[in-house]
C-alpha positions as CSV (number, residue, x, y, z in Angstrom):
1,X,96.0,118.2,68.9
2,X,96.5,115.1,71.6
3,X,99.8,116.0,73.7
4,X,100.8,113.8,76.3
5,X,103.0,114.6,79.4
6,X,105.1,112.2,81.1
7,X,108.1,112.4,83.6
8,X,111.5,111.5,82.3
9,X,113.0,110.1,85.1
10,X,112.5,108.9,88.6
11,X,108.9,110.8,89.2
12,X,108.9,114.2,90.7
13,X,110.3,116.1,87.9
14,X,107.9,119.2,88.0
15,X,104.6,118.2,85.8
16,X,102.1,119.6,87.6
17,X,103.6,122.6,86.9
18,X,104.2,122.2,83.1
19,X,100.3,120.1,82.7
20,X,98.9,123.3,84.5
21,X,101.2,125.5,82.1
22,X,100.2,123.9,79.1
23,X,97.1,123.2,79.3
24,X,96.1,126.7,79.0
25,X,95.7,126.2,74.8
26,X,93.6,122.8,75.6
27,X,90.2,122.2,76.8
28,X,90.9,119.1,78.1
29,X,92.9,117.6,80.6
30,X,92.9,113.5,81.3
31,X,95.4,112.2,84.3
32,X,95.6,108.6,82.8
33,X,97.5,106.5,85.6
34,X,98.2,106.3,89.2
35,X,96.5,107.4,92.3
36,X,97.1,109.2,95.3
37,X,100.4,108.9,95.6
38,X,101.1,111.5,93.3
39,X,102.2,114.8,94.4
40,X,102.0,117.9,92.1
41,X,102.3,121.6,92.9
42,X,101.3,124.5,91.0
43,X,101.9,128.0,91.8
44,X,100.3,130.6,90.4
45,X,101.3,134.2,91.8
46,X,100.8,134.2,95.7
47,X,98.6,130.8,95.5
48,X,99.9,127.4,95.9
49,X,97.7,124.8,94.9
50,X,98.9,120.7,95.6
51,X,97.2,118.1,94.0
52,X,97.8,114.2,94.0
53,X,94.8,112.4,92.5
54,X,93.0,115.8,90.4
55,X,94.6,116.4,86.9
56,X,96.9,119.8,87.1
57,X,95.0,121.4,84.6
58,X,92.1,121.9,86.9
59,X,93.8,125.3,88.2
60,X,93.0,126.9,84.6
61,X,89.5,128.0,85.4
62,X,87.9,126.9,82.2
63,X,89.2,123.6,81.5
64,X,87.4,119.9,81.8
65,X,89.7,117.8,84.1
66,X,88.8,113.8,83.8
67,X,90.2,110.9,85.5
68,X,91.0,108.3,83.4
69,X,90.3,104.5,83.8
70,X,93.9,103.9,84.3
71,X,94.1,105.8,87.7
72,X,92.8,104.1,91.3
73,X,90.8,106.7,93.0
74,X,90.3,106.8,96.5
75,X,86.9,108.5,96.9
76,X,88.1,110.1,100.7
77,X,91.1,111.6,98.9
78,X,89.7,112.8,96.3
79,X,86.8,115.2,97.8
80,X,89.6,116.2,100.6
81,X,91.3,117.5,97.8
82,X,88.2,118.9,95.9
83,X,87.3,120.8,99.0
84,X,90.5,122.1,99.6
85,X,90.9,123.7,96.3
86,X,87.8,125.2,97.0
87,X,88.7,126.7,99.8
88,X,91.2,128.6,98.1
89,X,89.0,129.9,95.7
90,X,89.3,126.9,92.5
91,X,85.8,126.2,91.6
92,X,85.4,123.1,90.2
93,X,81.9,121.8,90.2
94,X,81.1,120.6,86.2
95,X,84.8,120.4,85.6
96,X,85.6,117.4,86.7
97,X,84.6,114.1,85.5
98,X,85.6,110.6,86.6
99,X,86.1,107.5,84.0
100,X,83.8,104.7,85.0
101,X,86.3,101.9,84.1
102,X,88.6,103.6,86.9
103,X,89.2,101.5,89.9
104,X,88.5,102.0,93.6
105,X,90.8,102.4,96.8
106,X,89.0,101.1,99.6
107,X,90.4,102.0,103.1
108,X,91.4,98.4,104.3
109,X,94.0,98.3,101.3
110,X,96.1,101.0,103.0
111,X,97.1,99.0,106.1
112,X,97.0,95.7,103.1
113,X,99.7,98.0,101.4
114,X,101.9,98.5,104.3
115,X,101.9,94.8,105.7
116,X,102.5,93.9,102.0
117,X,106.0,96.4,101.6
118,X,106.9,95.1,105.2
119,X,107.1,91.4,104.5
120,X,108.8,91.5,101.1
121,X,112.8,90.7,101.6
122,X,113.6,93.9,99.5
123,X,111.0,97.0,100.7
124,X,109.9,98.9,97.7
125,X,109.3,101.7,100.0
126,X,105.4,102.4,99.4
127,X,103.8,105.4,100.1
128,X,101.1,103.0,102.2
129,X,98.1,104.2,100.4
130,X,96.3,101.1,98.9
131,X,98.1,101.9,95.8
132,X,99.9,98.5,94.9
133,X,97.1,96.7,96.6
134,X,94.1,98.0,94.1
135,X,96.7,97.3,90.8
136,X,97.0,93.8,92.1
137,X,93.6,93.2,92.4
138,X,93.0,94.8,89.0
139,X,95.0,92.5,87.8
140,X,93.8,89.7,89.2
141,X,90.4,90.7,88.7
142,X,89.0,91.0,91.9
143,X,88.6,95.0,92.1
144,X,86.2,97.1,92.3
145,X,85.4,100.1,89.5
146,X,84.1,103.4,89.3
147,X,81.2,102.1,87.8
148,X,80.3,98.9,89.6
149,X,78.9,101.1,92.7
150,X,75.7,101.6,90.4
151,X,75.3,97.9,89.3
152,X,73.3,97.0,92.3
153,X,74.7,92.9,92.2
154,X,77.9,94.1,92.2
155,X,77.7,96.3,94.8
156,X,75.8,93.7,97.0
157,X,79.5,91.3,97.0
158,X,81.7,93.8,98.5
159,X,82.0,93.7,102.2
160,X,79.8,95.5,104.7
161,X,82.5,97.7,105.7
162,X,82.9,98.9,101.6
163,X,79.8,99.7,101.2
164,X,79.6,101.9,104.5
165,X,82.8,103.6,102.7
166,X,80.9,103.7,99.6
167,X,77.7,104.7,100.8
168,X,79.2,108.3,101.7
169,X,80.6,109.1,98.1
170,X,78.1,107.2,95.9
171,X,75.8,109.7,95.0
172,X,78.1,112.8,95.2
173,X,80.0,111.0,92.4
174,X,77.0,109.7,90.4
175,X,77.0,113.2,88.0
176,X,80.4,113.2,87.6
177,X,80.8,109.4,86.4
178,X,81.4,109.4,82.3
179,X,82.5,106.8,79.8
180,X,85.6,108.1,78.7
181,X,86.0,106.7,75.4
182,X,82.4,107.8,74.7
183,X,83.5,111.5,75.8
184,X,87.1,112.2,74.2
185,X,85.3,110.6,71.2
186,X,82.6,113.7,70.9
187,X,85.1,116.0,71.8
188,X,88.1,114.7,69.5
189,X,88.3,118.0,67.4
190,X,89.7,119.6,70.5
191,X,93.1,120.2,72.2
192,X,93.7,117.3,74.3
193,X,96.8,117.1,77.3
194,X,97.2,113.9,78.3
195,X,98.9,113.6,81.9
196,X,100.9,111.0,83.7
197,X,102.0,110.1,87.3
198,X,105.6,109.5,88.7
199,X,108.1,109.0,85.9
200,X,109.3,106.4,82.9
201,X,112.0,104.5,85.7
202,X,109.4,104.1,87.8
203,X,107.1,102.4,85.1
204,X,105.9,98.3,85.9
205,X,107.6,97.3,82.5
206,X,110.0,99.8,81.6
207,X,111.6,101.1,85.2
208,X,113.7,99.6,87.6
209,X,112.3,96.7,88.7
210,X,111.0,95.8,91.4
211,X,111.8,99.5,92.5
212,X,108.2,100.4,90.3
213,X,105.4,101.7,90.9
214,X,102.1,99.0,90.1
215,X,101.0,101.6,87.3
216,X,102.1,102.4,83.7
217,X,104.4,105.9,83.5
218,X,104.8,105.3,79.6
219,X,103.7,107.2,76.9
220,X,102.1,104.3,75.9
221,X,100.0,104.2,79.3
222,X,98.4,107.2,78.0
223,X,96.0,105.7,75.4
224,X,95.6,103.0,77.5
225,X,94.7,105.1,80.4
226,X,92.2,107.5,78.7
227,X,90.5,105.0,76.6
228,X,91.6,105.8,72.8
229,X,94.0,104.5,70.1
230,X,97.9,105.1,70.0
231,X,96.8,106.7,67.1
232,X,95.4,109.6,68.2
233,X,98.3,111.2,70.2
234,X,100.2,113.5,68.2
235,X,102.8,114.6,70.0
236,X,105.0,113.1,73.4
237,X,106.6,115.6,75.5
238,X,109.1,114.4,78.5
239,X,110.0,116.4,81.8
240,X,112.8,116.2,83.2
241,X,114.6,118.1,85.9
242,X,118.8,119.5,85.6
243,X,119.4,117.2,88.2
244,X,118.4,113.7,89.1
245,X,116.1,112.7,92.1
246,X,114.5,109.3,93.4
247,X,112.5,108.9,96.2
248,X,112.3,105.5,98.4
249,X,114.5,102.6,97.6
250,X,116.0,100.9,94.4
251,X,119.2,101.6,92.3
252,X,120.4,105.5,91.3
253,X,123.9,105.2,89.7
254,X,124.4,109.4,89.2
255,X,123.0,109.8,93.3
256,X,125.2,112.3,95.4
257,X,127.7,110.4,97.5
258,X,129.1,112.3,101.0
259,X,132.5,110.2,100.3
260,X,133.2,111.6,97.0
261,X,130.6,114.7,96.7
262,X,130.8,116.3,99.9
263,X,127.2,117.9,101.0
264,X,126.5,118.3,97.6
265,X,123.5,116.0,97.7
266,X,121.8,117.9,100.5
267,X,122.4,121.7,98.9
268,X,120.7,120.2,95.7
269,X,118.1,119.0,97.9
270,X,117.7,122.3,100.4
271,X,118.0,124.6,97.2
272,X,115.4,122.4,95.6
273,X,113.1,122.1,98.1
274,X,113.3,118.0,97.3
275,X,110.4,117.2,99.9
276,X,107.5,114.5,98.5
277,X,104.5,116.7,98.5
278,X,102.7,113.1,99.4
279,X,104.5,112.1,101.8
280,X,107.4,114.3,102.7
281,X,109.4,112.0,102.3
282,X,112.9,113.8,101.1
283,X,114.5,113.0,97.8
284,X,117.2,111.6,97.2
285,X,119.6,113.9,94.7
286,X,122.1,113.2,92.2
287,X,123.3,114.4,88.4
288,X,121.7,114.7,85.4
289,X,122.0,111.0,84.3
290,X,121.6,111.4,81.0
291,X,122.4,107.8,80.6
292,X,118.6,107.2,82.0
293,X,117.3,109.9,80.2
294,X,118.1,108.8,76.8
295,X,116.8,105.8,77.7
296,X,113.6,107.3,78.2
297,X,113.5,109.1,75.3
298,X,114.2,105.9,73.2
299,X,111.1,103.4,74.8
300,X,108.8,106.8,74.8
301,X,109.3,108.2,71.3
302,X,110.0,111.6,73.2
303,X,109.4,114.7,70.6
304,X,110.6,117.1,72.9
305,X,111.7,117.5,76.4
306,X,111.0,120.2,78.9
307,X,113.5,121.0,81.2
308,X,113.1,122.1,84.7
309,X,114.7,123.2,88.1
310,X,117.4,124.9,85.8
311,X,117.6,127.5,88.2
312,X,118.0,125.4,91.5
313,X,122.0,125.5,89.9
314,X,122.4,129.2,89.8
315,X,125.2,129.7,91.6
316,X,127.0,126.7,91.8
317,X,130.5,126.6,90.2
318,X,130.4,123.4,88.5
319,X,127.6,121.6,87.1
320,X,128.4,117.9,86.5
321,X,126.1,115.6,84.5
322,X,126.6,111.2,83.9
323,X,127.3,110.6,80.7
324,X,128.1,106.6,81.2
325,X,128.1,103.9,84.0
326,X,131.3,102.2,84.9
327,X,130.3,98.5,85.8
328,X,132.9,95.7,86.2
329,X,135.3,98.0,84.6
330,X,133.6,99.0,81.4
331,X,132.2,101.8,80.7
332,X,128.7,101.2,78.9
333,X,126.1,104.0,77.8
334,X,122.9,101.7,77.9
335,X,120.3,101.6,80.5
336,X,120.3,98.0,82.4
337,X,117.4,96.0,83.2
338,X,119.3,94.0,86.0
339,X,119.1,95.6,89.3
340,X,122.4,94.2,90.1
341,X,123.8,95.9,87.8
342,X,122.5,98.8,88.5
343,X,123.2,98.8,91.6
344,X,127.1,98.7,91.3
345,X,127.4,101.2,88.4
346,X,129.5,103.8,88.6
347,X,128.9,107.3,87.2
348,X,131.2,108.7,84.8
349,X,130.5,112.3,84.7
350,X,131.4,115.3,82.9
351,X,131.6,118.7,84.2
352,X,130.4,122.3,83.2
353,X,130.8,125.6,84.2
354,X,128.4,127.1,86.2
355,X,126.5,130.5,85.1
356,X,126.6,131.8,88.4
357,X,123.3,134.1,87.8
358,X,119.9,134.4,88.6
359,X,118.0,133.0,85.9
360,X,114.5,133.1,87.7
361,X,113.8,136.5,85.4
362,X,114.9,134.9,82.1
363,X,111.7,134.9,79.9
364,X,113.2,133.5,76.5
365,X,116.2,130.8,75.8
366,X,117.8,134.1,74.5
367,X,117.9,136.0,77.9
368,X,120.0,132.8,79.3
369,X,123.6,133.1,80.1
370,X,125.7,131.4,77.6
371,X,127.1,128.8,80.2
372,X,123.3,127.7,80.8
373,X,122.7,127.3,77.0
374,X,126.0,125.0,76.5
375,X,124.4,122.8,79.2
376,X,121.3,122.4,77.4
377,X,123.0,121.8,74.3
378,X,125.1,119.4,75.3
379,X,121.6,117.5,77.1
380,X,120.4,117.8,73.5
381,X,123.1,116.7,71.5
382,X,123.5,113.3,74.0
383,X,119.9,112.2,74.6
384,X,119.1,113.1,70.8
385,X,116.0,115.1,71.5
386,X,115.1,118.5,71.8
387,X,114.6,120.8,74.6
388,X,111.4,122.6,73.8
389,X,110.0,124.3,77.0
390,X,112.3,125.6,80.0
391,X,111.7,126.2,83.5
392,X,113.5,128.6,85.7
393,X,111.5,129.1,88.8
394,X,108.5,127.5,90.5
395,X,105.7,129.7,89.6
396,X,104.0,129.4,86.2
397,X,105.0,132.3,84.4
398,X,108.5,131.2,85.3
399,X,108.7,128.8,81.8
400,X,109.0,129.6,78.4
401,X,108.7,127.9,75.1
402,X,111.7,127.5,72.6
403,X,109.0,125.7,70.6
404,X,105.1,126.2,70.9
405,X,103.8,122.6,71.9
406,X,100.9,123.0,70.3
407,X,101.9,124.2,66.8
């Protein structure tokens, strides 16, 4: 079985959490996009583990963790983080391999990044680390890969400065360097979990341009990322938190407003603890916009979502959800490509009563009050797509399955 994970909305929708809790029935785990920009926690009893360029599944002891070609790996970042599990007891050494075809981060691209973000007339709103910068080169096919540190001509071009990076992490990487499509391709009769970064609004093609990230967030990305054929992924799975949140700048039609939703906005965001674990940068909060969501469903081929943060609503009176944008004075249910028109819509909402109980001890969709069930019906019934897995509190036994993923 091939099973791909990918955020639903804006990024930041809780998939380290669900990678980590389903990739206990796989032995493998491939991040196929983005870098260190990412921001994933796991908790696991009294341990919290963040990680931001290491696949999530890497907390489950047994399990292969690779990097796929579609991520830009900062070498500095990524043995910080290595170490740091370590210290906490996560031994990873022969876990974790690293696809050759991946591209580098070089230090001078983070300050490249910044000076970038600062002279463009709209800021995206970067997270400043050489993210953007290594994507464009990709692109324009002046980077630098994985690989290319052992082809002795190639490494002779880069500049002096590179290499003295280079130098440090070269041969600490050498055993962990693998062709991807060679490896998935020996071990294709196992279970596979294929994870993304950030979230479908924030992908190059399909999001909310310019408001992007330089990496793909699709499904799609996923073969392209980890070196196989669209063929070979079975099943899509989508996350997606009860609420809405976005973090730097760009349009968010269901966002909290102080004018019309009181504090609201910063409750959500206290309750929710709606900090970047990158950057710390806090969220920006607003409804379920179910609008975006079945949007991302449509351009994924979403089988099932998973639904988390359920509880961060426990005892609110009122749970309110878009169900359409108001723009110009009509009221549309499609997803816009144009940022301007975005960026005037108007959420039309519809509100639910709350459950007003602690749902952090609920192990099965049957132990949920009934006023938490009609709100996932009602998500199901409007986006068209099932709600397999549920979360109800940040550690990892705090999910169940209304469907096993793997079946």
């Amino acid at each position: 079985m091939k099973l791909v994970v990918i955020g639903a909305q804006w990024g930041d929708e809780g998939k380290g959490k669900i990678v980590d809790y389903m990739s206990e029935d796989s032995s493998i785990v491939v991040r196929f996009s983005g870098g260190a920009n990412a921001g994933h926690t796991i908790v696991v009893g009294d341990k919290v583990y963040k990680l931001h360029l290491i696949p999530s599944g890497i907390v489950n002891p047994d399990k292969i963790a690779v990097l796929g070609s579609g991520m830009v790996i900062d070498p500095e970042a990524m043995f910080n983080e290595l170490d740091g599990i370590k210290e906490q007891g996560l031994e990873w050494e022969n876990r974790i391999l690293v696809s050759d075809r991946a591209h580098l981060v070089l230090p001078r691209y983070r300050q490249m990044d910044l000076d970038m973000d600062s002279k463009r007339k709209n800021p995206i709103g970067t997270t400043g680390r050489g993210i953007g910068v290594t994507y464009s080169l990709k692109s324009s096919r002046d980077g630098f890969r994985v690989g290319d540190m052992y082809d002795e001509e190639r490494y002779a071009l880069l500049e002096d400065e590179d290499r003295e990076f280079l130098n440090i992490y070269k041969e600490k990487m050498r055993g962990m360097v693998c062709n991807i499509s060679q490896f998935l391709y020996e071990n294709k009769d196992k279970n596979m979990l294929f994870e993304g970064a950030q979230g479908v609004l924030l992908d190059l093609d399909g999001g909310s341009y310019p408001y992007v990230s330089s990496g793909y967030s699709c499904s799609a990305g996923a073969a392209i990322g980890a070196g196989i054929g669209p063929k070979q992924l079975d099943k899509i799975y989508g996350i997606c938190k009860a609420y809405t949140t976005r973090v730097g700048n760009g349009p968010f039609p269901s966002e909290f407003k102080e004018e019309k939703d009181g504090d609201l906005g910063h409750q959500i965001m206290t309750i929710g603890k709606e900090y970047g674990v990158t950057t710390g940068r806090p969220r920006r909060c607003g409804s379920l916009d179910l609008v975006a969501l079945k949007y991302a469903c449509w351009s994924n081929s979403i089988d099932s979502l998973v639904l988390t943060k359920l509880d961060i609503y426990d005892t609110f009176d009122e749970v309110q959800v878009c169900i359409g944008y108001e723009i110009d004075g009509e009221v549309t249910g499609i997803f816009p490509a144009r940022i301007d028109l975005m960026s005037k819509a108007v959420p039309v909402t519809k509100s639910f009563k709350g459950w007003k109980t602690d749902l952090s001890a609920c192990s099965s969709y049957d132990d949920l009050p009934l006023e938490a069930k009609e709100y996932i019906n009602f998500i199901e019934k409007f986006v068209e797509t099932p709600i397999g897995t549920v979360s109800v509190g940040p550690d990892r036994n705090q999910t169940f399955n209304r469907v096993d993923p793997w079946a």
